[in-house]
C-alpha positions as CSV (number, residue, x, y, z in Angstrom):
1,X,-1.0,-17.5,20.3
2,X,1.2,-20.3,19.1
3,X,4.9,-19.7,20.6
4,X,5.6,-22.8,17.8
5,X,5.7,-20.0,15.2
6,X,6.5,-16.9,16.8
7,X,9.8,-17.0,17.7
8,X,11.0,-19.0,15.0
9,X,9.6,-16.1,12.6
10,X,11.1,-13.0,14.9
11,X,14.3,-14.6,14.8
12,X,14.2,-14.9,11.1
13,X,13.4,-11.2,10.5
14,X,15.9,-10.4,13.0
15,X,18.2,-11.7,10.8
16,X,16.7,-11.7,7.3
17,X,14.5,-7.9,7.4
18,X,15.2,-5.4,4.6
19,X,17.1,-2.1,5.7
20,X,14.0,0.1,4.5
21,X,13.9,4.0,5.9
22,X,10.2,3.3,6.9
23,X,11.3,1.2,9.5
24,X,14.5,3.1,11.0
25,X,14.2,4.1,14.4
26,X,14.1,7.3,13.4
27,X,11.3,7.0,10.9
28,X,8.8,9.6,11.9
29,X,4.7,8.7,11.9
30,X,3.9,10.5,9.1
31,X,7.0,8.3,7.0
32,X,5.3,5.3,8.3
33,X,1.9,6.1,6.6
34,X,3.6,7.8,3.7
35,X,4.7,4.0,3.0
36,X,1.5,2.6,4.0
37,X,-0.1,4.2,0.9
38,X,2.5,3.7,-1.7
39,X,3.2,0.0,-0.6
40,X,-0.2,-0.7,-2.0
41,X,-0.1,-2.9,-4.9
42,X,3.4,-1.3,-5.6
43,X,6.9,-2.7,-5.4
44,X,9.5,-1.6,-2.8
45,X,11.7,-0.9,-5.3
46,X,9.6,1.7,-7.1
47,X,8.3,2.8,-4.2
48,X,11.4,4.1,-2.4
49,X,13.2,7.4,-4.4
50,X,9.2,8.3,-4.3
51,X,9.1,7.9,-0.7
52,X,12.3,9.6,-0.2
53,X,11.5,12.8,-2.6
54,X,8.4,12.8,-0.9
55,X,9.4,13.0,3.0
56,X,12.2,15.8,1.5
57,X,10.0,17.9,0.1
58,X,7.1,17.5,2.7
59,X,8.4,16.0,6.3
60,X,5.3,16.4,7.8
61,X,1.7,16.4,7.2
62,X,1.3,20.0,7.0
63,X,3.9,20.4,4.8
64,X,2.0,19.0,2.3
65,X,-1.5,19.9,3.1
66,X,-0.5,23.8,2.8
67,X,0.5,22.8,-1.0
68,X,-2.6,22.1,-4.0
69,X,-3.6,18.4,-4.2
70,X,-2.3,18.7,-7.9
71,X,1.0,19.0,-6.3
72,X,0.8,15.8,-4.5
73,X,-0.1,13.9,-8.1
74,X,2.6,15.8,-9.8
75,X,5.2,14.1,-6.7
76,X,3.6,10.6,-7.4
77,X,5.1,10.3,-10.7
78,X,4.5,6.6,-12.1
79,X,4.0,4.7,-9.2
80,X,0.2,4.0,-10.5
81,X,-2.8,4.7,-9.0
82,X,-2.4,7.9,-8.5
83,X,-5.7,8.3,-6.5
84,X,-3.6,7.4,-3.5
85,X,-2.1,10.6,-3.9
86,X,-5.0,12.4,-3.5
87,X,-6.0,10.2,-0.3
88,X,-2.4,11.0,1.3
89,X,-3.4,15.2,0.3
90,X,-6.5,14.8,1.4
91,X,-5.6,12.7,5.1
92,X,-2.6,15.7,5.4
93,X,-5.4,17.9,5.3
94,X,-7.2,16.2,7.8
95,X,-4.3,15.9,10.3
96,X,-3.7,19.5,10.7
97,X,-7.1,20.4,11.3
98,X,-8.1,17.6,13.6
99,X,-5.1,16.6,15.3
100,X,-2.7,20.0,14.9
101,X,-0.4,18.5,12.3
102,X,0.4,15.2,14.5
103,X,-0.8,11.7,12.8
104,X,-2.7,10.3,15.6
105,X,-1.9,7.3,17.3
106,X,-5.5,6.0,18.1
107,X,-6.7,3.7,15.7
108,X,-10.0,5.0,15.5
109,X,-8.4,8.5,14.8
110,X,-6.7,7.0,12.2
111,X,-9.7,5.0,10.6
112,X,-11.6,8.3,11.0
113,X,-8.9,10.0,8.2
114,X,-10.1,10.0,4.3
115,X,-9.0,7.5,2.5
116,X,-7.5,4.8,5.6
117,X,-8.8,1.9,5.7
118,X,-8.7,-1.1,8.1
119,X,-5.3,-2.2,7.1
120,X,-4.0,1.2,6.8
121,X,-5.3,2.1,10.4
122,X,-3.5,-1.4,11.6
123,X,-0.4,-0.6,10.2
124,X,0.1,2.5,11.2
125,X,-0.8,1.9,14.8
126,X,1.5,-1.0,15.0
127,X,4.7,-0.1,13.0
128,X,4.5,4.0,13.9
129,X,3.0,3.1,17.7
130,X,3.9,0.0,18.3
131,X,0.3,-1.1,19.4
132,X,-1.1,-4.5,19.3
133,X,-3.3,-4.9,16.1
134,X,-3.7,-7.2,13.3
135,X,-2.5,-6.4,10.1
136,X,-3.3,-8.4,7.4
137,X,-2.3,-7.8,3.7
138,X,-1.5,-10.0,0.5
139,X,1.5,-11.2,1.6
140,X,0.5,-12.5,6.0
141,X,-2.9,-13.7,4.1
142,X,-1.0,-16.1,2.7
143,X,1.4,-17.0,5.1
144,X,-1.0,-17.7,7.1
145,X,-3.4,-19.3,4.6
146,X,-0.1,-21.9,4.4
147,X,1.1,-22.1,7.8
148,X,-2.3,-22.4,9.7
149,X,-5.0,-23.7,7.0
150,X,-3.0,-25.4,4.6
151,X,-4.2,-23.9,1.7
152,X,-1.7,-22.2,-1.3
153,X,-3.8,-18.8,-1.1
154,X,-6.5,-17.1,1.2
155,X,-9.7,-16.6,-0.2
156,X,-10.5,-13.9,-2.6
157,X,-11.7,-11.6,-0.2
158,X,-10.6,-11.4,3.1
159,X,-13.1,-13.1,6.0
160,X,-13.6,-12.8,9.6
161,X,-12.3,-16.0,10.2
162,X,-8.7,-14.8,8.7
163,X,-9.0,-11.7,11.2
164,X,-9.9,-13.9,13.9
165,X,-6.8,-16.4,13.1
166,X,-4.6,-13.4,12.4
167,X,-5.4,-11.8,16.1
168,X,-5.0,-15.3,18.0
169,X,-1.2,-15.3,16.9
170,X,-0.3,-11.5,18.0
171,X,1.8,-11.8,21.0
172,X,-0.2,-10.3,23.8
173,X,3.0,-7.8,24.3
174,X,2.4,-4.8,22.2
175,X,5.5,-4.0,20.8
176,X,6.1,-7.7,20.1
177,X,3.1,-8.1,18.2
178,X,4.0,-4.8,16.3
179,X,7.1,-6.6,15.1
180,X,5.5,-10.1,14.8
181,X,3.2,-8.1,12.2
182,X,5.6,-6.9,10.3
183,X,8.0,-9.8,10.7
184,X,5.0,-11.8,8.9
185,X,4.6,-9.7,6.2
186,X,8.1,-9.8,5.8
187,X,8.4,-13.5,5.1
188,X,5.7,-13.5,2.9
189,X,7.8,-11.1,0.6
190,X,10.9,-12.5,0.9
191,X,9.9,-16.7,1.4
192,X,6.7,-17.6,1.4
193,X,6.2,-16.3,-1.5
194,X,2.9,-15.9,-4.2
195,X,4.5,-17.9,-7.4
196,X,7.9,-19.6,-6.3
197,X,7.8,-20.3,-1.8
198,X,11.1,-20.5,-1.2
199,X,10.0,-23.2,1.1
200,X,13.4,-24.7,2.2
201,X,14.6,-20.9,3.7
202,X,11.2,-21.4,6.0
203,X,12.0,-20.9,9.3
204,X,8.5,-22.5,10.3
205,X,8.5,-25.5,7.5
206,X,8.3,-28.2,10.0
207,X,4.8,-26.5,11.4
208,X,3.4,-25.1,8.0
209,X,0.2,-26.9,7.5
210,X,0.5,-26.8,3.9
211,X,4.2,-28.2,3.4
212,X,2.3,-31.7,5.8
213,X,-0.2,-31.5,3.4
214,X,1.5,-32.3,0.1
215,X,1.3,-28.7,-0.7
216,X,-2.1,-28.9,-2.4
217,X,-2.7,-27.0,-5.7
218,X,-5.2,-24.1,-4.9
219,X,-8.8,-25.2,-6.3
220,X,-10.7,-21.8,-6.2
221,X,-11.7,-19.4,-8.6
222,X,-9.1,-18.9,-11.2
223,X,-6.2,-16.6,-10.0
224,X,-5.7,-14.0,-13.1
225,X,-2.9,-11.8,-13.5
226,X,-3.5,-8.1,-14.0
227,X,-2.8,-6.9,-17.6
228,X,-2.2,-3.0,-18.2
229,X,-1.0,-2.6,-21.9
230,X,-4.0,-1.5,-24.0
231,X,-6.4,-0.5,-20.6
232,X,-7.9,2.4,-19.9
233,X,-5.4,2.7,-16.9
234,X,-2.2,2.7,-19.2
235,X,-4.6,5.2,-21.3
236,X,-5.0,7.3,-18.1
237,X,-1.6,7.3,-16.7
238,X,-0.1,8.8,-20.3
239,X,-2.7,11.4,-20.1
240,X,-1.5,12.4,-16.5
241,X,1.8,12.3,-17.3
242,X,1.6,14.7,-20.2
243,X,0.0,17.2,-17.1
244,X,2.1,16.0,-14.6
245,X,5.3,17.1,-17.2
246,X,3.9,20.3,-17.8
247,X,4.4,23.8,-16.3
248,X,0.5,24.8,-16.4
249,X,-2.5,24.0,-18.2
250,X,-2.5,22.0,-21.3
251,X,-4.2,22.4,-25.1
252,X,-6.4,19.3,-26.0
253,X,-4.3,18.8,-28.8
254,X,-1.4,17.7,-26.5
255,X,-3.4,14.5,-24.8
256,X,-5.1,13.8,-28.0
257,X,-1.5,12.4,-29.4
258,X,-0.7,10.1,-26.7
259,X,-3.5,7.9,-27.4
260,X,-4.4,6.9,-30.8
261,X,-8.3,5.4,-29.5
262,X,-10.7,8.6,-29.4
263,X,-13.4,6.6,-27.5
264,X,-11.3,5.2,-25.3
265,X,-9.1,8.1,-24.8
266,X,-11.8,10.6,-24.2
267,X,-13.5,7.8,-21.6
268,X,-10.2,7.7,-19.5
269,X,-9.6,11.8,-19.4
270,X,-13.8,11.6,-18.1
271,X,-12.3,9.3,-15.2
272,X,-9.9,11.4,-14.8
273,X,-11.8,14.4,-14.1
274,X,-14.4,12.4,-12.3
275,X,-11.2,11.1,-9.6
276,X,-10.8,14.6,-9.3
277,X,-7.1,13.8,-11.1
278,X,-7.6,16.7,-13.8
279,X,-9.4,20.0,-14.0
280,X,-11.1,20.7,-17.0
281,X,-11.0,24.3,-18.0
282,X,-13.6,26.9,-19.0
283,X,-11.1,27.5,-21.9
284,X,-10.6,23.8,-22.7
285,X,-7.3,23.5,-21.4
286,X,-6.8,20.9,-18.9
287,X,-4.6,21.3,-15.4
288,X,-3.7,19.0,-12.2
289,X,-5.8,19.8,-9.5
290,X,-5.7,23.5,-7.5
């Protein structure tokens, strides 16, 4: 661990850290993983009157689970991919028959749930449990990738030598590397930034690797942007929204019109169906999931 860096960076997100209700003291378990699964690839901003809907209508795992999974996609609205909702249905489901409605605190019980993954399992046991893991998304990939390697990104896909790096610098106090973790992930959304590094609000500028290095242009693979008008996923979600607005099932007729391409229209609703987003009825009417 490098005490060069990890005070300087508490000390910032002391001061600097967003007021989000994931975080509160009293932010339950289940809030914490809530968050965990709509964080992904999703803005804060969009992500919190969902979060907040969501823990008021279900507080608690089995809240949800004793509800259809259609439920839970009609409750994500248009915070994109929606087969997270399913995931969080289907790891509710999970908790209140394996662990009696608790989300567990072992990170192997969590890794064990549909639909967690390694970062998911890591952030949960840190931020709800305060236990000593590393937790490595987008934005501590590449503060670190700045700070330790001196490169302007991390590699495409995470490596073992980023895990190892990332577990060297967790304080070996388990609540202090809880909030190191988070404390890191912070200043990567707020400073060290993907686009414009606010690299003079730093509180670590004078060790960052990459600010000593000239701050070197990234020379990998090209970096490309994600585009959404015209794809089948902007296809998709105005054919779950016309089933998400709806009381019950649907006529064909009604998704037909939101999508003037008949091949590419019928191949999204076929994704759709095969995510296990949308039933298709025997009567050709279509429906969330029972």
């Amino acid at each position: 661990m490098s005490t060069a860096y990890t005070e300087p960076i508490l000390d910032w997100y002391d001061e600097h850290a967003r007021d989000l209700p994931w975080r509160a003291a009293d932010s339950t378990p289940w809030g914490v993983l809530v968050s965990e699964i709509m964080l992904q690839q999703t803005p804060v901003a969009r992500v919190l009157p969902v979060w907040r809907e969501w823990l008021e209508r279900w507080p608690a795992p089995a809240a949800l689970a004793a509800e259809p999974s259609g439920e839970a996609v009609r409750a994500w609205g248009r915070l994109g991919y929606p087969r997270r909702a399913l995931r969080l249905h289907a790891g509710a489901v999970a908790i209140v028959e394996r662990h009696g409605g608790d989300v567990p605190s072992s990170h192997e019980d969590l890794l064990a749930l549909p639909g967690i993954g390694a970062y998911t399992a890591a952030a949960v046991a840190s931020f709800a449990y305060r236990q000593r893991h590393a937790v490595l998304d987008t934005n501590v990939r590449r503060v670190l990738a700045r700070l330790c390697s001196g490169e302007e990104y991390p590699p495409k896909a995470q490596t073992k030598a980023e895990v190892r790096l990332a577990e060297s610098l967790l304080p070996l106090d388990p609540p202090t590397a809880a909030r190191w973790s988070v404390a890191v992930m912070e200043l990567g959304a707020l400073v060290c930034t993907a686009r414009t590094p606010r690299c003079v609000d730093c509180p670590v500028i004078a060790q960052c690797a990459w600010q000593h290095a000239g701050r070197p242009a990234y020379d990998g693979p090209p970096r490309r942007g994600q585009t959404y008008a015209g794809t089948d996923r902007q296809c998709r979600g105005r054919l779950l929204a016309v089933l998400r607005d709806a009381e019950g099932p649907v006529e064909k007729p009604a998704l037909d019109v939101v999508w003037s391409d008949p091949v590419q229209r019928e191949r999204a609703l076929d994704a759709l169906v095969a995510d296990g987003l949308v039933d298709p009825l025997e009567d050709g009417r279509y429906a969330l999931p029972s």
